[in-house]
C-alpha beads as a LAMMPS data file, in Angstrom:
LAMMPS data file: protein, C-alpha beads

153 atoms
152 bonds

1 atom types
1 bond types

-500.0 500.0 xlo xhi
-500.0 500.0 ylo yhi
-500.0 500.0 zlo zhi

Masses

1 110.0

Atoms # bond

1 1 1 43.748 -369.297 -21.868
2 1 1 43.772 -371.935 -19.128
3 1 1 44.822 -370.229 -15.717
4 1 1 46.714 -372.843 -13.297
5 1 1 46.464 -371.748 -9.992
6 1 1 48.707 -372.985 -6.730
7 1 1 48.948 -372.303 -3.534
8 1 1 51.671 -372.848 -1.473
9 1 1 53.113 -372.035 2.405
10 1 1 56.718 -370.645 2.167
11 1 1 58.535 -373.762 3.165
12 1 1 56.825 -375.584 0.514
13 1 1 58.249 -373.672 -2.635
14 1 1 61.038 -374.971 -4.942
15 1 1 63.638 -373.037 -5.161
16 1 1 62.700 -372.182 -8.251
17 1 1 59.311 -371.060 -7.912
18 1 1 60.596 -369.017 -4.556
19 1 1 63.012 -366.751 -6.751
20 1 1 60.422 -366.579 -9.309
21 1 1 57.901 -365.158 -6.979
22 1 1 59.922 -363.005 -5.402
23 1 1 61.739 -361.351 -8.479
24 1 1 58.511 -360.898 -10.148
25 1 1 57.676 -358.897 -6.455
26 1 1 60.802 -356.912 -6.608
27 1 1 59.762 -356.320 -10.658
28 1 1 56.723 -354.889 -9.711
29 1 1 56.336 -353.082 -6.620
30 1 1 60.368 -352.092 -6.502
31 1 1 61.071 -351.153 -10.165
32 1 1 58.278 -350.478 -12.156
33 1 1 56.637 -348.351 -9.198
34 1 1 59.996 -346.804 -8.348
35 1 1 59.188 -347.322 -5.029
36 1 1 62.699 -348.572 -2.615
37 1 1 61.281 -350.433 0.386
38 1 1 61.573 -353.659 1.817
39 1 1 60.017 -355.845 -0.060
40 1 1 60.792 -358.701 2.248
41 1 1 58.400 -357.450 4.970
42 1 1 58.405 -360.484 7.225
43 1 1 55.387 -361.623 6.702
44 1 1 56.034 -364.514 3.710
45 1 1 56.260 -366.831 6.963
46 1 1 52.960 -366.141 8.088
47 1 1 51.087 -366.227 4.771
48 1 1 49.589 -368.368 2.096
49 1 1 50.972 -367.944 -0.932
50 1 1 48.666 -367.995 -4.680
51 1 1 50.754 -368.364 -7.746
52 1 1 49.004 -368.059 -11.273
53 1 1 50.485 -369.442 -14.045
54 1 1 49.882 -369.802 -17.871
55 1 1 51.288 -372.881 -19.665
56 1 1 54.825 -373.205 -17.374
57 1 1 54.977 -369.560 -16.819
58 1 1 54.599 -367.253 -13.908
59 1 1 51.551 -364.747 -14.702
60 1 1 50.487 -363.536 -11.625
61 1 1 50.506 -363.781 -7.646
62 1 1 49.088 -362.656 -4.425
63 1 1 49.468 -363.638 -1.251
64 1 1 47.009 -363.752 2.196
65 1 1 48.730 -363.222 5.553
66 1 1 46.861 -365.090 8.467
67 1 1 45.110 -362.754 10.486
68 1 1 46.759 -361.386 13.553
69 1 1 49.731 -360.417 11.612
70 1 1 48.936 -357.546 9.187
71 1 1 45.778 -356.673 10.627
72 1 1 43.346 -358.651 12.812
73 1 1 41.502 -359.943 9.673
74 1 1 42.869 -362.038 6.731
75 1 1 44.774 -359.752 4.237
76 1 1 45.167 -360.114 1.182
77 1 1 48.266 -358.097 -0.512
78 1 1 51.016 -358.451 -3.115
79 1 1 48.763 -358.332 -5.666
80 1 1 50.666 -358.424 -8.353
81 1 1 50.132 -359.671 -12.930
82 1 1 53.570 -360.526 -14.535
83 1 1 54.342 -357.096 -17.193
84 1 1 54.001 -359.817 -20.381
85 1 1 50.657 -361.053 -19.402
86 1 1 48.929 -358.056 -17.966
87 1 1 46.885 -357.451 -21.627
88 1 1 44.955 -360.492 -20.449
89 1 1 43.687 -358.858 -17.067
90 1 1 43.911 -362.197 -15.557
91 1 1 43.615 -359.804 -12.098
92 1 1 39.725 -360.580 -11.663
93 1 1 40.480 -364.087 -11.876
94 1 1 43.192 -363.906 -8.844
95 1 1 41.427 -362.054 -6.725
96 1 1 38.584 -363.886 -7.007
97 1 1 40.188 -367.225 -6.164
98 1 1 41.972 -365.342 -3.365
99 1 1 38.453 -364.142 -1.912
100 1 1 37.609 -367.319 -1.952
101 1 1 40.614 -369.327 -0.496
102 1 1 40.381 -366.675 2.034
103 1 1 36.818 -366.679 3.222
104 1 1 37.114 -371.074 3.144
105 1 1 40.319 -370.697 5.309
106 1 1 38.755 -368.087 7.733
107 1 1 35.466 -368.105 7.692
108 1 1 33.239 -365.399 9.330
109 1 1 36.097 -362.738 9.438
110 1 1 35.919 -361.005 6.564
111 1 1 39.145 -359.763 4.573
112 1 1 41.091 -356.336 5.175
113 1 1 43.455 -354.503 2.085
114 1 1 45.256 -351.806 1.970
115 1 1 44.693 -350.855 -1.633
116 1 1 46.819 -348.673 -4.195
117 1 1 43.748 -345.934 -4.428
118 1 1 43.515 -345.897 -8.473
119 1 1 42.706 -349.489 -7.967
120 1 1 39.574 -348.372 -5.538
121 1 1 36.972 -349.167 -8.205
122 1 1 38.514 -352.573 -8.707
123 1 1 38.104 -354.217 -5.493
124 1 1 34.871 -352.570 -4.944
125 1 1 33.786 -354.368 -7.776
126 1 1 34.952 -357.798 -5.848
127 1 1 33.010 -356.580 -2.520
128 1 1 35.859 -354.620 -0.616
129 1 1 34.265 -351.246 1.111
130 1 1 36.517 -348.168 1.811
131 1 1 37.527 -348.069 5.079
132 1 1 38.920 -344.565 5.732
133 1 1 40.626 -341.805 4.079
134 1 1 43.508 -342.178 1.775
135 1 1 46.825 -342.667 2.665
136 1 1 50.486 -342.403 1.364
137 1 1 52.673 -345.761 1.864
138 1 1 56.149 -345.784 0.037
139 1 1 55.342 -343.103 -1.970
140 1 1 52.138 -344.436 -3.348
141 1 1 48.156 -343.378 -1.940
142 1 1 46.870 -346.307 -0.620
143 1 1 43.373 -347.202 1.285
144 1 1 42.715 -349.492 3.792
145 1 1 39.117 -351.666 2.528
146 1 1 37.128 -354.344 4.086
147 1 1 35.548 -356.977 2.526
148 1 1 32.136 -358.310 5.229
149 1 1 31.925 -361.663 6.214
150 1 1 30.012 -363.785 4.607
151 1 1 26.541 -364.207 6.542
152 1 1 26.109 -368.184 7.261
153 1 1 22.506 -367.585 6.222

Bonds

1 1 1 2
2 1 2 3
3 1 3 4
4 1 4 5
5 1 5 6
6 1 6 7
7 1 7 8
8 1 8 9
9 1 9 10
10 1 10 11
11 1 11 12
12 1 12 13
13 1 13 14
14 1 14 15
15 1 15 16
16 1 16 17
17 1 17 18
18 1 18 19
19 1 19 20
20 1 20 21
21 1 21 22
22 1 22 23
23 1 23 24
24 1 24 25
25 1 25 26
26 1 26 27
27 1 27 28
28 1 28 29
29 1 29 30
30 1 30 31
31 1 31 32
32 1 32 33
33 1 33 34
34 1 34 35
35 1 35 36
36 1 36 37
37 1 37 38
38 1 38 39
39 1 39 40
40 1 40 41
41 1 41 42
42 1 42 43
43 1 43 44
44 1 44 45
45 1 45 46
46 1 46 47
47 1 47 48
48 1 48 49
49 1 49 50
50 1 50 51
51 1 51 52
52 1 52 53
53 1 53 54
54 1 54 55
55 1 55 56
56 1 56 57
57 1 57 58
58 1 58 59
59 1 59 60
60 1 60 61
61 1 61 62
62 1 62 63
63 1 63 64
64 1 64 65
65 1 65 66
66 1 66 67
67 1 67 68
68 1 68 69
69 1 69 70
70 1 70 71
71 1 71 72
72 1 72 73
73 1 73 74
74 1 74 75
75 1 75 76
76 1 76 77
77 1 77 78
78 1 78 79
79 1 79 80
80 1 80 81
81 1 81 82
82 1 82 83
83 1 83 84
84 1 84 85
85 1 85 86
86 1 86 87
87 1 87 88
88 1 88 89
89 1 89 90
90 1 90 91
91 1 91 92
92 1 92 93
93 1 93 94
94 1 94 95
95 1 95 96
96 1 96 97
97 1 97 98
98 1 98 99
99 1 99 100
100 1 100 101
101 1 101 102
102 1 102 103
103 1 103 104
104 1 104 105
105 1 105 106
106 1 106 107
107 1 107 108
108 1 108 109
109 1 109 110
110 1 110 111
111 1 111 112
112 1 112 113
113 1 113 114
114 1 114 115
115 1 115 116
116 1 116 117
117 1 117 118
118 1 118 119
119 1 119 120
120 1 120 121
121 1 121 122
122 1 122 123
123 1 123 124
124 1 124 125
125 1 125 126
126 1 126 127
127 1 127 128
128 1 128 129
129 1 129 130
130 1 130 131
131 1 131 132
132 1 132 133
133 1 133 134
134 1 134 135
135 1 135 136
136 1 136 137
137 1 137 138
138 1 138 139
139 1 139 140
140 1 140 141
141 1 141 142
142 1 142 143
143 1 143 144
144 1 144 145
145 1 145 146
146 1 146 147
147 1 147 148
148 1 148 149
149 1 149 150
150 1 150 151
151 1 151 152
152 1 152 153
């Protein structure tokens, strides 16, 4: 399955691809999780924004707020596979092109989460370290993690 990834700035989304994103968001995090927040956080602005898609289709997406505005590192969040195309756990293969957007964008300052906790193991896996005890947001336990910078060695 050929993965077509794009990145984009909020300004420079169709339309289209805006409402996409952003219904596929509200999908996700507002209705499957039953979770009624903001979803709109006011951060899209400040953030770069990774779409995934599979021949025409929306698949997957995550986005990485600049640092300063989340927390002082890079962030990456939103995290999010499309129901339909979840059986082909194309997750490892967003994060991993978000990791590295990320750490070519902002080198040297490592990357900051705030991870749904059942998805601990996951982003260990990519490098992320636990950084403190669990936490409830909306609902849901979360934990903050930490991916290092890179050493320039």
């Amino acid at each position: 399955m050929d993965l077509d990834f794009k990145w984009n700035r909020l300004e420079s989304f169709t339309a289209l691809e805006l409402y996409e994103v952003i219904s596929a968001r509200e999908s996700v995090f507002v209705v499957e999780q039953k979770c009624a927040y903001l979803e709109a956080d006011g951060l899209d602005p400040y953030a770069w924004h990774l779409s995934v898609r599979v021949e025409g289709e929306l698949a997957g997406y995550a986005r990485v707020v600049e640092p300063g505005h989340k927390f002082a590192e890079p962030s990456i969040g939103r995290v999010m596979t499309v129901g339909t195309f979840r059986r082909f756990k194309i997750g490892r293969a967003l994060m991993t092109e978000a990791i590295a957007f990320t750490e070519r964008t902002f080198p040297g300052t490592g990357i900051q989460i705030g991870a749904q906790a059942h998805l601990q193991e996951f982003y260990q896996s990519l490098g992320f370290q636990s950084d403190g005890d669990v936490y409830e947001e909306d609902g849901i336990p979360h934990v903050d993690m930490v991916k290092p910078a890179q050493s320039s060695i």
